[in-house]
C-alpha positions as CSV (number, residue, x, y, z in Angstrom):
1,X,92.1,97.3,92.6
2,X,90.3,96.4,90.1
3,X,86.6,94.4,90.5
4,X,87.0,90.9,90.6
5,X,83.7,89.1,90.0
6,X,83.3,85.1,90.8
7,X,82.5,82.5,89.0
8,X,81.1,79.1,90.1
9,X,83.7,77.0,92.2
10,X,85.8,80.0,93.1
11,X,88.0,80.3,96.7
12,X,89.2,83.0,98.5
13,X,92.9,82.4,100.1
14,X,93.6,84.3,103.2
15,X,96.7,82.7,104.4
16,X,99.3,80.3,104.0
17,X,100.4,78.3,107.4
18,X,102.2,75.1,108.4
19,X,99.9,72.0,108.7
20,X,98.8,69.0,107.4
21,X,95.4,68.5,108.6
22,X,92.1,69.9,106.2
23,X,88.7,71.3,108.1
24,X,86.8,74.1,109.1
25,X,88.4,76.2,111.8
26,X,85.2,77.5,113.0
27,X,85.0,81.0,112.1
28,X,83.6,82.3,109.0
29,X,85.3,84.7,106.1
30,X,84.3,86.8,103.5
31,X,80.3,86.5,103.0
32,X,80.1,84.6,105.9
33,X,81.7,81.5,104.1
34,X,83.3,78.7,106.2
35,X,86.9,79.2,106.7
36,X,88.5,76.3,106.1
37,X,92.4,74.4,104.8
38,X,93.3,72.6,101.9
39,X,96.6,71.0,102.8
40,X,99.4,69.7,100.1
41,X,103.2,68.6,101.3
42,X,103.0,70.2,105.1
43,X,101.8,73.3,104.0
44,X,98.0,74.7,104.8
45,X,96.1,77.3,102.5
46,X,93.5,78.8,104.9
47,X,90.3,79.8,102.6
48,X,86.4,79.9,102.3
49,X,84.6,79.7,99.4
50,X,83.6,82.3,97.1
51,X,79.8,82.8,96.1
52,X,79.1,83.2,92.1
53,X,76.8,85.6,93.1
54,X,79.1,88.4,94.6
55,X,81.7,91.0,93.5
56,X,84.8,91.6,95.5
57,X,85.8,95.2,96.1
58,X,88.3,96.7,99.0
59,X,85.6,97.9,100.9
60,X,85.6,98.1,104.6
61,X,83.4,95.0,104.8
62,X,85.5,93.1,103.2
63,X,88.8,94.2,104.4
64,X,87.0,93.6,108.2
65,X,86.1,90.3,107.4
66,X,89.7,89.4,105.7
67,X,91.5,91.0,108.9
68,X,89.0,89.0,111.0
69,X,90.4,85.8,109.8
70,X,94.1,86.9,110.0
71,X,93.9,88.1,113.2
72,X,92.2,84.9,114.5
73,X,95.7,83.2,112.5
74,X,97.7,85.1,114.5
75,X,96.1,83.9,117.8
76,X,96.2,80.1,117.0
77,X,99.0,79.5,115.0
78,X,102.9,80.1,115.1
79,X,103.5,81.4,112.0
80,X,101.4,83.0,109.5
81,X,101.8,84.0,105.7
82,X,99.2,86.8,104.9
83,X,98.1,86.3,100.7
84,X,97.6,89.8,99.1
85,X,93.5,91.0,99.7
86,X,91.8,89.7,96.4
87,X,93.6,86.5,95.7
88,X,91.0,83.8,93.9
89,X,91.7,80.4,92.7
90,X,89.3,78.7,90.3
91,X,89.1,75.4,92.4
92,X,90.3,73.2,95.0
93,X,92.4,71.9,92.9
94,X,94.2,75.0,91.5
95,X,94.9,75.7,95.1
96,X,96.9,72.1,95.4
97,X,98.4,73.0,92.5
98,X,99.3,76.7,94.0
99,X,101.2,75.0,96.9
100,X,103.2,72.7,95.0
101,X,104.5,75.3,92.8
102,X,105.5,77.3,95.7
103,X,105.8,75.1,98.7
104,X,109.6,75.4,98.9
105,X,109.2,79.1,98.9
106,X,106.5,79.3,101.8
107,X,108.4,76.8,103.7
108,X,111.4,79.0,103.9
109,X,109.3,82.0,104.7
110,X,107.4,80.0,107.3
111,X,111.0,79.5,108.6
112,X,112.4,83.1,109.0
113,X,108.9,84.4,110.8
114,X,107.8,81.4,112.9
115,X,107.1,82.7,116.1
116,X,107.0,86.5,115.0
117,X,104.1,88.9,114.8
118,X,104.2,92.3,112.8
119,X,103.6,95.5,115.0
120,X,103.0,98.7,113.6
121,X,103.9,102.3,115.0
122,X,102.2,105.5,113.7
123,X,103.7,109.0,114.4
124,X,101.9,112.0,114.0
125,X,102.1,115.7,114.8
126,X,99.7,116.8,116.9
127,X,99.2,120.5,116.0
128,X,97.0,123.0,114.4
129,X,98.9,123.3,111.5
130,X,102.7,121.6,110.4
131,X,103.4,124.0,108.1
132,X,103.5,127.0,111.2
133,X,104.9,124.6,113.4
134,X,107.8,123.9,111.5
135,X,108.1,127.8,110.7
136,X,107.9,128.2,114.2
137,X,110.8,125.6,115.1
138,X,113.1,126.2,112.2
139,X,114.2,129.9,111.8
140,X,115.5,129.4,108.3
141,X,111.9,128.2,107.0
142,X,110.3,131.8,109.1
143,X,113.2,133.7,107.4
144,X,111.7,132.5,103.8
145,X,108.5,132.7,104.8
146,X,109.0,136.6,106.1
147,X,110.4,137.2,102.6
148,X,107.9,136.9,100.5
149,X,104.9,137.6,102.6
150,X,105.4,141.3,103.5
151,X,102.5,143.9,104.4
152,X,100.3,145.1,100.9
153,X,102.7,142.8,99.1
154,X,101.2,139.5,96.9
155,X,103.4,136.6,96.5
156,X,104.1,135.3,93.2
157,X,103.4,131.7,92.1
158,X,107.2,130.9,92.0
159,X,107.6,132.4,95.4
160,X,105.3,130.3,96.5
161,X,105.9,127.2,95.1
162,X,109.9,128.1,96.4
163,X,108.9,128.4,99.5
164,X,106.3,125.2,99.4
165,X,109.6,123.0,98.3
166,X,111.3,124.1,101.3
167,X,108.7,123.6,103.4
168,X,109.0,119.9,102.2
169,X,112.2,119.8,102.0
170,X,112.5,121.0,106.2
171,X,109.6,118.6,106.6
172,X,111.5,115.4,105.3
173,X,114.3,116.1,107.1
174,X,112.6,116.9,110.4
175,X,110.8,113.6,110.0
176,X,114.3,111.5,109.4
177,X,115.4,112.9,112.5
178,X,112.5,112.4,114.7
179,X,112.1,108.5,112.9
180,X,115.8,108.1,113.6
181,X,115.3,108.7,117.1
182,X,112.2,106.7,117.1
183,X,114.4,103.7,115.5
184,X,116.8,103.5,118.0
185,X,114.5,102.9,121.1
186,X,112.8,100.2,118.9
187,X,115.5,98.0,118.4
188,X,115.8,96.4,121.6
189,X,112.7,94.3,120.6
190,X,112.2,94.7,117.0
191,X,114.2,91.5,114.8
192,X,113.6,93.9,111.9
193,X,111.7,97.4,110.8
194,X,110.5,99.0,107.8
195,X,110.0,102.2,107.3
196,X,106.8,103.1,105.1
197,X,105.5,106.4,103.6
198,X,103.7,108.7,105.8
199,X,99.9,109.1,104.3
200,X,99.5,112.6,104.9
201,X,101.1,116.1,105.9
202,X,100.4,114.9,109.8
203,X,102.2,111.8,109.9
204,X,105.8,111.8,111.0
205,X,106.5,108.2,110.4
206,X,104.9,104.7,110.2
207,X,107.3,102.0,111.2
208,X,106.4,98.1,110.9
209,X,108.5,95.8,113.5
210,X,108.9,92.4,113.2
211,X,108.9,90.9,117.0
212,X,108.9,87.6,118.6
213,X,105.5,86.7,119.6
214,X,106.2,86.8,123.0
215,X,107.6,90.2,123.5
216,X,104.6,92.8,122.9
217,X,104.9,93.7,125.7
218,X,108.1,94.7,125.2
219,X,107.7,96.5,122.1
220,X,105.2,98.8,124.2
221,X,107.6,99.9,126.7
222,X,109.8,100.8,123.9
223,X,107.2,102.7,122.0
224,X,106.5,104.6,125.9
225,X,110.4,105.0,126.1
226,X,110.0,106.9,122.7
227,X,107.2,108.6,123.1
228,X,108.0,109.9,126.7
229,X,111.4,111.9,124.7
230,X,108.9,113.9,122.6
231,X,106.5,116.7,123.7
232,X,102.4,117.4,123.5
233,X,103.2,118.1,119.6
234,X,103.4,114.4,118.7
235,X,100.9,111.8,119.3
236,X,101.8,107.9,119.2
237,X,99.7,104.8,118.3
238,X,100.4,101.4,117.6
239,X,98.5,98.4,116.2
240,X,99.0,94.3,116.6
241,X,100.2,91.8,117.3
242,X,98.7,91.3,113.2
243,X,100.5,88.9,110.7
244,X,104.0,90.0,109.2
245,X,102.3,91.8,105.6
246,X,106.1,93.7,105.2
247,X,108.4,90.9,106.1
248,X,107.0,88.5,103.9
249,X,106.4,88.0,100.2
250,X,103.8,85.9,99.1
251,X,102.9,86.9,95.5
252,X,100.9,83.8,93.7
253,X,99.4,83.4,90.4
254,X,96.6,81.5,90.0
């Protein structure tokens, strides 16, 4: 993301909820300024003021203090509407102006996740090395791997990159198996999931579930149920109750 630099009278927006009332919420944001609402047709923007002085970069700092707010949403309110990180209106004013223009969209977003939370499930193998394991489980990946490195004999590139596709290849379709599994024990709880790109070789899977706030609870037995039908290999984590980020869409221009 690009720098984004302030200029005098500029606001940071954090959130969009339901409400009609305008103060400070007693917690501060991003450089420690005052969280506060600006309020227009039933609808709250949830924001603190930007200094002239500062520069706004996704550093962890920032993206601590920016969780910090959301996270205290989450607690104290129904239904949340997380705004992308680095979302600046010039004034006050062109906040109004930002929930006029999209109030009837937020309003029907605030009515499909009122009362839901976001959780998030990581999946990750929990070995030395994935590319061994997999030779290890899957004989036709050993059987390619056998080919081409013999005693006193040197690969070539294609051979390698060959047998690095079908490594991927085995890897992809190991993790659609193991997600798929995954999946199925999460839907007792989980309104809706989404499935987003693993990071790095380790990961298996990252899911996101949309839940009712009241049923974390039950969204960690189900992640314990899941967990309990894989071995040593495989380590779980999960993360929330946070606001829904994949199950809504708040894009604004300011």
């Amino acid at each position: 993301m690009a720098t984004k630099k302030s200029k005098a009278g500029h606001i940071y927006l954090y959130a969009v909820i339901p409400g009609t009332e305008e103060g400070e919420l007693g917690i501060s944001g991003l450089f420690d300024s005052t969280v506060h609402t600006i309020s227009e047709d039933g609808i709250a923007a949830v924001v603190s003021d930007f200094p002239a002085s500062e520069k706004l970069r996704p550093e962890r700092k920032h993206l601590a203090a920016t969780q910090k707010v959301l996270s205290y949403l989450v607690n104290n309110n129904d239904v949340v509407l997380p705004v992308s990180f680095g979302t600046i209106a010039d004034s006050a004013k062109g906040i109004r102006e930002m929930l006029k223009n999209y109030g009837k969209d937020f309003k029907n977003q605030i009515k499909r996740v009122s009362g839901k939370v976001e959780m998030e499930l990581r999946v990750a193998y929990e070995v030395p090395n994935v590319f061994e394991y997999l030779v290890a489980k899957y004989p036709e990946l050993k059987q390619d791997r056998d080919q081409i490195y013999k005693p006193n004999v040197e690969p070539t590139k294609e051979q390698k990159i060959d047998l690095g596709q079908h490594f991927e290849q085995v890897q992809q379709e190991d993790r659609e198996k193991l997600t798929a599994e995954v999946e199925e024990k999460l839907k007792p709880p989980c309104l809706e999931m989404k499935l987003n790109k693993p990071r790095n070789e380790k990961e298996v899977m990252r899911i996101s579930c949309l839940i009712e706030k009241d049923e974390v609870e039950e969204f960690q037995t189900a992640v314990d149920k899941a967990s309990n039908v894989f071995d040593d290999d495989f380590v779980f984590e999960y993360n929330g109750p946070l606001a829904p980020y994949n199950f809504v869409d708040v894009r604004v221009h300011m």
